[in-house]
PDB file of the backbone (N, CA, C, O) and the ligand in Angstrom, with CONECT records:
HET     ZN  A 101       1
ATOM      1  N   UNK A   1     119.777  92.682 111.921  1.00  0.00           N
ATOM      2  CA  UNK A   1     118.919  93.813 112.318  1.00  0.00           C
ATOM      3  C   UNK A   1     119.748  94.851 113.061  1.00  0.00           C
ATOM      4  O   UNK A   1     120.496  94.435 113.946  1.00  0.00           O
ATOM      5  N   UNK A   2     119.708  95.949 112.843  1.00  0.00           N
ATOM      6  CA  UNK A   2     120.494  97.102 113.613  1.00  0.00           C
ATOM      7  C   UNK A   2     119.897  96.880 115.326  1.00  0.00           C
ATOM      8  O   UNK A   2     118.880  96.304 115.712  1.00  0.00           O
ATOM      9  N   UNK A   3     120.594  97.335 115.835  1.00  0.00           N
ATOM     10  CA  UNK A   3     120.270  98.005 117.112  1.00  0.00           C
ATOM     11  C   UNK A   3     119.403  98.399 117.317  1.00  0.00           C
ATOM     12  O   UNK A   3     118.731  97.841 118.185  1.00  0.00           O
ATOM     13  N   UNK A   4     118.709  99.983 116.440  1.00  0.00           N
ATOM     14  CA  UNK A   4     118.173 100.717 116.670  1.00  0.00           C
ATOM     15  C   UNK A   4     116.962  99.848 116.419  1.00  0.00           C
ATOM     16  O   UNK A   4     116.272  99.586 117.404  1.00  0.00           O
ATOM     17  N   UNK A   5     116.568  99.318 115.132  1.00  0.00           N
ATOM     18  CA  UNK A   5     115.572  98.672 114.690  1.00  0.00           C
ATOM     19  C   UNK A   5     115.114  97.808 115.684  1.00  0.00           C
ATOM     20  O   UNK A   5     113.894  97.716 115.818  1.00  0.00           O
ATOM     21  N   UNK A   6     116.032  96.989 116.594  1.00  0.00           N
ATOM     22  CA  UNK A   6     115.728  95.848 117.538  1.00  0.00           C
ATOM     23  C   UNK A   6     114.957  96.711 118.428  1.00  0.00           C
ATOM     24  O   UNK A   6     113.751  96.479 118.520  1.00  0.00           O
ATOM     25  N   UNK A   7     115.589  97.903 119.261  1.00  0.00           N
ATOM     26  CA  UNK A   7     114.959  98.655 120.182  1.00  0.00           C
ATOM     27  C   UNK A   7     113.716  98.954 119.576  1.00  0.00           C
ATOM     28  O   UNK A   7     112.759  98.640 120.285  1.00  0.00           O
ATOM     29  N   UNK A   8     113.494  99.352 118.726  1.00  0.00           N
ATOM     30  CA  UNK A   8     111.773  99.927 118.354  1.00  0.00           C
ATOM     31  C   UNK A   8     110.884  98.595 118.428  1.00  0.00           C
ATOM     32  O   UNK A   8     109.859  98.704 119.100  1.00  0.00           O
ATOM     33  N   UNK A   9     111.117  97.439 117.871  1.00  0.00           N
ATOM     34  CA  UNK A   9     110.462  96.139 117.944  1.00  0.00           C
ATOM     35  C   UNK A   9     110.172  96.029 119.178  1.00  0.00           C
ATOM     36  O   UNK A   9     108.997  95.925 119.529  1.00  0.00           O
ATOM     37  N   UNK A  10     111.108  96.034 119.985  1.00  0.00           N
ATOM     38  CA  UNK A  10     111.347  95.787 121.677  1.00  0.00           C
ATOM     39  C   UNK A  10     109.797  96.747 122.189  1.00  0.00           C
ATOM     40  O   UNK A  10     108.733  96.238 122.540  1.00  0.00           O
ATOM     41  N   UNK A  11     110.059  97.961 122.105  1.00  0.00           N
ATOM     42  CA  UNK A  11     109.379  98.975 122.522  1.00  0.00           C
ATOM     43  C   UNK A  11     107.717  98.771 122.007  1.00  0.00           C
ATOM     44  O   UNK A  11     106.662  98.844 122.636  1.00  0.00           O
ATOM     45  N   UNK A  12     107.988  98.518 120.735  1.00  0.00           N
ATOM     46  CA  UNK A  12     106.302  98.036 120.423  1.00  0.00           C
ATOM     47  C   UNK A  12     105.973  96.953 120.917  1.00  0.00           C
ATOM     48  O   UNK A  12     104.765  96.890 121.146  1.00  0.00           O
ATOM     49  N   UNK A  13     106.766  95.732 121.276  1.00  0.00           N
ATOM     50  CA  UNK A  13     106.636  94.350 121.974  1.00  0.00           C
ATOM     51  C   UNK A  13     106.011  94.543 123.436  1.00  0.00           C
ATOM     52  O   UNK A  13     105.192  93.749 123.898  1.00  0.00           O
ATOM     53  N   UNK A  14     106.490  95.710 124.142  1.00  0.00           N
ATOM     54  CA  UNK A  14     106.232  96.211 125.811  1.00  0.00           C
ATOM     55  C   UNK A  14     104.674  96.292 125.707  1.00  0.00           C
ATOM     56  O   UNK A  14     104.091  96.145 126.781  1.00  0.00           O
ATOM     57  N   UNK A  15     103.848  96.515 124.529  1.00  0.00           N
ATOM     58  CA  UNK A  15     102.879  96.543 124.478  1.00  0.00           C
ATOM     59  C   UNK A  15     101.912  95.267 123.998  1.00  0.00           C
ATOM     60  O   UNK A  15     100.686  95.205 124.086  1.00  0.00           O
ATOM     61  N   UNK A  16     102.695  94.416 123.545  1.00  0.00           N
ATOM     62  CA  UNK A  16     101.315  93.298 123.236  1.00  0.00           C
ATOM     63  C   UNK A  16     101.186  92.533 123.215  1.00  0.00           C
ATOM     64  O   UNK A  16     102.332  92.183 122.935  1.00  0.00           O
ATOM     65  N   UNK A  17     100.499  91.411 123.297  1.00  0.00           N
ATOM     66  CA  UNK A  17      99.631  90.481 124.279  1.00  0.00           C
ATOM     67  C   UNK A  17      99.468  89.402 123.617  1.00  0.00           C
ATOM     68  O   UNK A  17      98.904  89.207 122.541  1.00  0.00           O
ATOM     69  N   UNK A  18     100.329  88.270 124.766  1.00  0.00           N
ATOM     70  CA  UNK A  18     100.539  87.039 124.060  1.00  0.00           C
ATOM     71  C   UNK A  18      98.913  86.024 123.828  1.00  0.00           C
ATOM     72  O   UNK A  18      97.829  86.333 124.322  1.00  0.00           O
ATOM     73  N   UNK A  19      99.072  85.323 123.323  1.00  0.00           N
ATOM     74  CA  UNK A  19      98.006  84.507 123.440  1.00  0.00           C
ATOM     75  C   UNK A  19      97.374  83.785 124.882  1.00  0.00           C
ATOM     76  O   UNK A  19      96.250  83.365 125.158  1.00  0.00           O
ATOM     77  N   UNK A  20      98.731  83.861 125.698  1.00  0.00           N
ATOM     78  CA  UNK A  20      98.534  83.145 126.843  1.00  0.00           C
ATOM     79  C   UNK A  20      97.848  84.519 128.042  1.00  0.00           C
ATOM     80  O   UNK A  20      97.301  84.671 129.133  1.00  0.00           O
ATOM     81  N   UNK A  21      98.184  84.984 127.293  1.00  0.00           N
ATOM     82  CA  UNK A  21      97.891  86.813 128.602  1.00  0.00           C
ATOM     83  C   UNK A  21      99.150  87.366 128.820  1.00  0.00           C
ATOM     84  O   UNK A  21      99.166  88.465 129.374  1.00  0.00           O
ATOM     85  N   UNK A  22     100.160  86.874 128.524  1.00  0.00           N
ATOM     86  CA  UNK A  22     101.348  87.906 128.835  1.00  0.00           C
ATOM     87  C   UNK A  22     101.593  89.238 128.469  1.00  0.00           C
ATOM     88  O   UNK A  22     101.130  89.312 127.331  1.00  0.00           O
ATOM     89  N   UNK A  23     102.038  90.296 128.763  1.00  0.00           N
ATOM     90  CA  UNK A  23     102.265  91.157 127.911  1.00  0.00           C
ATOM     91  C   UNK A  23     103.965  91.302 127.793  1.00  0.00           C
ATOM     92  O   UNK A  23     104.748  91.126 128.726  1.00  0.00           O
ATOM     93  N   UNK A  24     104.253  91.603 126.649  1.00  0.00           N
ATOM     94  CA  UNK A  24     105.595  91.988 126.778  1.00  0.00           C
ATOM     95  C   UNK A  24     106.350  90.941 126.329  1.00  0.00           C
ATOM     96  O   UNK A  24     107.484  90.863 126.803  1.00  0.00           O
ATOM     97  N   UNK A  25     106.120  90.385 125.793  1.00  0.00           N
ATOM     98  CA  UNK A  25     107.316  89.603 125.035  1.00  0.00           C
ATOM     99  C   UNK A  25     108.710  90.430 124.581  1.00  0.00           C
ATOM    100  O   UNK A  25     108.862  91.649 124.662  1.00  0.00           O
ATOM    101  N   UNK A  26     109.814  89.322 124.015  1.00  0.00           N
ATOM    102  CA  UNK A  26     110.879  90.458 124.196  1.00  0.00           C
ATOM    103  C   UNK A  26     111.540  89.828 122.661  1.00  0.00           C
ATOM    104  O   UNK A  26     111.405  88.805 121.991  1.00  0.00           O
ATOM    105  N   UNK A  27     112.290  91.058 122.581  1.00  0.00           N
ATOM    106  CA  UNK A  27     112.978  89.806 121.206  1.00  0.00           C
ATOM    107  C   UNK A  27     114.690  90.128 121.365  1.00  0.00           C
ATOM    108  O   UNK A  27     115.300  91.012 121.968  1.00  0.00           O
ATOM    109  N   UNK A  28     115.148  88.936 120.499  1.00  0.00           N
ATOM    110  CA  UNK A  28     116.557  88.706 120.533  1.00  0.00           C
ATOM    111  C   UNK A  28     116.998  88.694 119.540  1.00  0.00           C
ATOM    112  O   UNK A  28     116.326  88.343 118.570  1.00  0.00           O
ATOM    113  N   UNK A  29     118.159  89.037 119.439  1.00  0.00           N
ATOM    114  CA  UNK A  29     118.858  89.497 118.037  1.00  0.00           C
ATOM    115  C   UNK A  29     120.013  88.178 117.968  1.00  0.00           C
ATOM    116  O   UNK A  29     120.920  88.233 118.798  1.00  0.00           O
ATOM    117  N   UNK A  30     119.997  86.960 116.966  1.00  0.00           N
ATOM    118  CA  UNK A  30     121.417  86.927 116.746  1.00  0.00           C
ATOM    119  C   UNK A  30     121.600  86.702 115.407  1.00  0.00           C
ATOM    120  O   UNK A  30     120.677  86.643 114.595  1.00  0.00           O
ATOM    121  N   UNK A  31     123.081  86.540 115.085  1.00  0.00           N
ATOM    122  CA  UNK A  31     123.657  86.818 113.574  1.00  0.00           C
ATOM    123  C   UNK A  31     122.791  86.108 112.995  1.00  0.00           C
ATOM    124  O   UNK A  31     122.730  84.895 113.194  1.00  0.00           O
ATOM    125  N   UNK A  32     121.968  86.755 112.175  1.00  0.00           N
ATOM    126  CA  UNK A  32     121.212  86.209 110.320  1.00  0.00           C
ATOM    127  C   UNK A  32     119.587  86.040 111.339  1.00  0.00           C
ATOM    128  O   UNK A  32     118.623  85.796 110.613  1.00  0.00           O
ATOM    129  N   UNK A  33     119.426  86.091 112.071  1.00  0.00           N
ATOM    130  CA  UNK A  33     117.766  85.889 112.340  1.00  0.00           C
ATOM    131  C   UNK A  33     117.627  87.033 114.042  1.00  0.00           C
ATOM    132  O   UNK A  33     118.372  87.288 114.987  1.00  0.00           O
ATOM    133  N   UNK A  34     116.303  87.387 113.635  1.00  0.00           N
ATOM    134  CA  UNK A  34     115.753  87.893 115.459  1.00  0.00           C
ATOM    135  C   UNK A  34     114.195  86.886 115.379  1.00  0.00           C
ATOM    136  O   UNK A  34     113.377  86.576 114.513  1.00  0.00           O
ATOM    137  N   UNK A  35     114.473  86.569 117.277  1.00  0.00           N
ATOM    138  CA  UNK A  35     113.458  85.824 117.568  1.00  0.00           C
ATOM    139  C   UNK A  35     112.667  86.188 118.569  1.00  0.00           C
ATOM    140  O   UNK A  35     113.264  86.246 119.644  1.00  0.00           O
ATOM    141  N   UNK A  36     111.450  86.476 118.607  1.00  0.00           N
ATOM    142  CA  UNK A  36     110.617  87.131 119.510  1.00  0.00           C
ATOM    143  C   UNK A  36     110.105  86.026 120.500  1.00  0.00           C
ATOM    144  O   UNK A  36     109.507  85.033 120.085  1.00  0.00           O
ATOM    145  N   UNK A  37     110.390  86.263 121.939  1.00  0.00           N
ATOM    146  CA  UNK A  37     109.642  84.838 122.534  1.00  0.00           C
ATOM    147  C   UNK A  37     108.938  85.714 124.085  1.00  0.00           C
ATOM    148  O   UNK A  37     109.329  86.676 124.746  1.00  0.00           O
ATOM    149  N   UNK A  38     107.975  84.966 124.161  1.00  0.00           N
ATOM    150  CA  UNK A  38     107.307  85.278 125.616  1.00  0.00           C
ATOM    151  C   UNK A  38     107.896  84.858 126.339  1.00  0.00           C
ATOM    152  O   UNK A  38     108.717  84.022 125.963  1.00  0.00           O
ATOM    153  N   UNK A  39     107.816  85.185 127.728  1.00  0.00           N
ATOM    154  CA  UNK A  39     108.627  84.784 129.036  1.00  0.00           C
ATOM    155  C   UNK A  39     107.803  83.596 129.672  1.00  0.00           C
ATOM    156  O   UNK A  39     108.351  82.644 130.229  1.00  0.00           O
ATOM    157  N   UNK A  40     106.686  83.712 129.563  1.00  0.00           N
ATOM    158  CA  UNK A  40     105.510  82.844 130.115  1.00  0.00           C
ATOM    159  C   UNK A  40     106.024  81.158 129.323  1.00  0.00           C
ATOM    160  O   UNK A  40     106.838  80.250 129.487  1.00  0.00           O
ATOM    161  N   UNK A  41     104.883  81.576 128.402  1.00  0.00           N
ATOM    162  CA  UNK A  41     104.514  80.562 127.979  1.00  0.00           C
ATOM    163  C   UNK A  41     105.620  80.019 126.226  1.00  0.00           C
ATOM    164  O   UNK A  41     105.482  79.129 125.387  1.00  0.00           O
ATOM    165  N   UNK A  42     106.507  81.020 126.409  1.00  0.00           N
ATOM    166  CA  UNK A  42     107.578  80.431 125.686  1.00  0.00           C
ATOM    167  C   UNK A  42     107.598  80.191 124.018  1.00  0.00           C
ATOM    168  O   UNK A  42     108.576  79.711 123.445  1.00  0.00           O
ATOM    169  N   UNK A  43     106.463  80.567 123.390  1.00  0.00           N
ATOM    170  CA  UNK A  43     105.955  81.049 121.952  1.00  0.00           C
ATOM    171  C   UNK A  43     107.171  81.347 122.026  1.00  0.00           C
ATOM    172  O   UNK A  43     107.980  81.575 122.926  1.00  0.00           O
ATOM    173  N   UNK A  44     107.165  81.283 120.295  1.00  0.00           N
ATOM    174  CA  UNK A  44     108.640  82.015 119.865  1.00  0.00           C
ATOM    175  C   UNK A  44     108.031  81.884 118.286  1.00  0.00           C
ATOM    176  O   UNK A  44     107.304  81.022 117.792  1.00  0.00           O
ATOM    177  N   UNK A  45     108.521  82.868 117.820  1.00  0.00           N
ATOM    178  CA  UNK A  45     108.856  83.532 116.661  1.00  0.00           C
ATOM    179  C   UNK A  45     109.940  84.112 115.935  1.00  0.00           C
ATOM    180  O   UNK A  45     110.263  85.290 116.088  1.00  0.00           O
ATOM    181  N   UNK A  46     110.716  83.054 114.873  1.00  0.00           N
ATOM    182  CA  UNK A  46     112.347  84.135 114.504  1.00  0.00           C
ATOM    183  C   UNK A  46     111.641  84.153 112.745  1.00  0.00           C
ATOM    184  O   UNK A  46     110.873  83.409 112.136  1.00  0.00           O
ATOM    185  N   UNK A  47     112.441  85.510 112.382  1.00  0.00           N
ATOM    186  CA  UNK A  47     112.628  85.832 111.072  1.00  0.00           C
ATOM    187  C   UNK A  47     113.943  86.197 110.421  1.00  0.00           C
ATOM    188  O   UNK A  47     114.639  86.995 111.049  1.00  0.00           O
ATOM    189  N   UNK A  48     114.245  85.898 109.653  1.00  0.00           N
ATOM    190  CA  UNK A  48     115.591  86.694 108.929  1.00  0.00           C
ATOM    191  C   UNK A  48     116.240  87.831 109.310  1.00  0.00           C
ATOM    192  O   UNK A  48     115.611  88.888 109.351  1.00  0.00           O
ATOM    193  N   UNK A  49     117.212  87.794 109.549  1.00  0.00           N
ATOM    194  CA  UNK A  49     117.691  88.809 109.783  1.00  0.00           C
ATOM    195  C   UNK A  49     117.201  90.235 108.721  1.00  0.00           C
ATOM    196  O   UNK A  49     117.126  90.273 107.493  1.00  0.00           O
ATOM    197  N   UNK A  50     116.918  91.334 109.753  1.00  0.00           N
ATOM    198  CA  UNK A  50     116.508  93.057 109.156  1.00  0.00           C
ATOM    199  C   UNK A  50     115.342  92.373 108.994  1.00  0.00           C
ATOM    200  O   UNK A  50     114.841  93.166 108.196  1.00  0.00           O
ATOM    201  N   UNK A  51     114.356  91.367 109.143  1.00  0.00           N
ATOM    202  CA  UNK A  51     113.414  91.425 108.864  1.00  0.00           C
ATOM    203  C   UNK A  51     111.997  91.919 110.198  1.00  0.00           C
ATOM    204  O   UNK A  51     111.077  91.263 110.685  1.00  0.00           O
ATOM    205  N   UNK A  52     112.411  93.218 110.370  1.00  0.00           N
ATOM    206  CA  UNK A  52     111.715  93.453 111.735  1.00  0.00           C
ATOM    207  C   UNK A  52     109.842  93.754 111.664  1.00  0.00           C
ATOM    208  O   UNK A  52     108.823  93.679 112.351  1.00  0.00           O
ATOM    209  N   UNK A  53     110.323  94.114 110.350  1.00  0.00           N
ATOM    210  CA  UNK A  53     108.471  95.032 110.491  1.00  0.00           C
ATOM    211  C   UNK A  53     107.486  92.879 110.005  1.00  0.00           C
ATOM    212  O   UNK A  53     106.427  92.492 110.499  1.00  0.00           O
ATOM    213  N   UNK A  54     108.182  92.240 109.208  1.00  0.00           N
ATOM    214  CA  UNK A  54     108.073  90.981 109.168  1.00  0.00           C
ATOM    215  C   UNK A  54     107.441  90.188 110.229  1.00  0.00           C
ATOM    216  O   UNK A  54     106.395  89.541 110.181  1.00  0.00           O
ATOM    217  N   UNK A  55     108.631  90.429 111.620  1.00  0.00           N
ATOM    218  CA  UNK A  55     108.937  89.739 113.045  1.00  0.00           C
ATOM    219  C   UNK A  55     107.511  90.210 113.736  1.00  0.00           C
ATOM    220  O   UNK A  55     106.754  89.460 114.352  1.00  0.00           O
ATOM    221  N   UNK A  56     107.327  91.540 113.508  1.00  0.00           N
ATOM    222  CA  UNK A  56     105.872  91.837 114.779  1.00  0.00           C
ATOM    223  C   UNK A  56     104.389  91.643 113.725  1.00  0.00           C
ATOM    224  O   UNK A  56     103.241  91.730 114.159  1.00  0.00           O
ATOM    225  N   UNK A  57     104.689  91.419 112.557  1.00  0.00           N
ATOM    226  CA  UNK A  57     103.832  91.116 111.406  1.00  0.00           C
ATOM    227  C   UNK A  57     103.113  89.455 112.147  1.00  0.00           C
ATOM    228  O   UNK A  57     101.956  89.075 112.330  1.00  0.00           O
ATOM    229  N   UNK A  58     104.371  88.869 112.389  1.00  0.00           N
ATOM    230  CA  UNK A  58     104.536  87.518 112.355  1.00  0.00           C
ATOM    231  C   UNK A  58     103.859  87.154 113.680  1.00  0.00           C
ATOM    232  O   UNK A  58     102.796  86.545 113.803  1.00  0.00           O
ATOM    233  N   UNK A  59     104.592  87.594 114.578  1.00  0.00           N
ATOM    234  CA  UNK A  59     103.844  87.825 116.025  1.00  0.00           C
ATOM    235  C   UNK A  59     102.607  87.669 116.184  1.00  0.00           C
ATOM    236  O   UNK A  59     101.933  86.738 116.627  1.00  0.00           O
ATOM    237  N   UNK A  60     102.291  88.985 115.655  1.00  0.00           N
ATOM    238  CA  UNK A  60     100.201  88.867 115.741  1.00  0.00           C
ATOM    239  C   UNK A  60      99.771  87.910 115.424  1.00  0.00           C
ATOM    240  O   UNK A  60      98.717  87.396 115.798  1.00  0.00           O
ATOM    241  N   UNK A  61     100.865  87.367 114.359  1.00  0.00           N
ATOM    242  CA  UNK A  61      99.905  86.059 113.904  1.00  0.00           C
ATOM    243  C   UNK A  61      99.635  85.098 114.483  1.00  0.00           C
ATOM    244  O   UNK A  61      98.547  84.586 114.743  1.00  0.00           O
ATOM    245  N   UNK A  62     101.201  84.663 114.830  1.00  0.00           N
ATOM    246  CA  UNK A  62     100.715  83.451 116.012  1.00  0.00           C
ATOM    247  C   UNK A  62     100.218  83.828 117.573  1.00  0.00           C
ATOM    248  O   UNK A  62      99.921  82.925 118.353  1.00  0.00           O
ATOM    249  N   UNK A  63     100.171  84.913 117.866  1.00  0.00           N
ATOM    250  CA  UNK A  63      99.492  85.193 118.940  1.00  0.00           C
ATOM    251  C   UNK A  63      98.084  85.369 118.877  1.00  0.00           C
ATOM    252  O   UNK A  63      97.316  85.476 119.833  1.00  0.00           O
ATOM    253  N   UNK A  64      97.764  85.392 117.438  1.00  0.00           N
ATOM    254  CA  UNK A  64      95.825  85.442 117.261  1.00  0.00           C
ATOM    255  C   UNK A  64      95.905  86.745 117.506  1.00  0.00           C
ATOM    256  O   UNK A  64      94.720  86.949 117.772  1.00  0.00           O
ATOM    257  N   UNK A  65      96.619  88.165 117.655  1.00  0.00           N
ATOM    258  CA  UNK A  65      95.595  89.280 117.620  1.00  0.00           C
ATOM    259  C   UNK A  65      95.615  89.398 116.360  1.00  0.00           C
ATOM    260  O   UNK A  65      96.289  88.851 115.488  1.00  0.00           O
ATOM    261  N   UNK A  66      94.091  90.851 116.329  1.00  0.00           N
ATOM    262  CA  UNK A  66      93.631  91.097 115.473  1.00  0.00           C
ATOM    263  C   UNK A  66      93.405  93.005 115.534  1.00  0.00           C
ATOM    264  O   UNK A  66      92.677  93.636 116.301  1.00  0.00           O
ATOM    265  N   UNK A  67      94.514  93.651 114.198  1.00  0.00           N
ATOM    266  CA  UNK A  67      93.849  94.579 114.375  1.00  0.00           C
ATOM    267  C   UNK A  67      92.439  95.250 114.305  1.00  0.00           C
ATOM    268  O   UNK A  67      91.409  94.984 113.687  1.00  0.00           O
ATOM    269  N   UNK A  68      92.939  96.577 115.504  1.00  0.00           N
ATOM    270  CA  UNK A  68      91.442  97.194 115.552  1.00  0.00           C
ATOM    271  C   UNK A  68      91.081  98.560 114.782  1.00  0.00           C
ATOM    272  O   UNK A  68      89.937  99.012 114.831  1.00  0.00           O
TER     273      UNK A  68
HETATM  274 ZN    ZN A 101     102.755  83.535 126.033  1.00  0.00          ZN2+
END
């Protein structure tokens, strides 16, 4: 995943809401996968590497939201 791409994930992440109540999960980049994890309660989510729009796809999911 580029840089830039990680930062925008990041930036939409500042906004949403773990299952547990956290907000803000963060994600991490390493070679061939990024993994999104809460600070709280420690959920985690990795996808393939460049697979970002995937990663916050993926997120909602296991966090149970639902768009509005
Ligand atoms: Zn959590």
């Amino acid at each position: 995943m580029e840089e830039r791409a990680l930062t925008v994930l990041q930036l939409k992440l500042d906004y949403k809401t773990c299952r547990c109540g956290t907000v803000g999960a963060y994600a991490r980049y390493e070679p061939g996968s990024t993994t999104i994890q809460c600070p709280n309660c420690h959920l985690s989510y990795t996808v393939p590497d460049a697979e970002y729009a995937a990663a916050l796809a993926g997120w909602k999911t296991v966090t149970n939201q639902r768009k509005r």
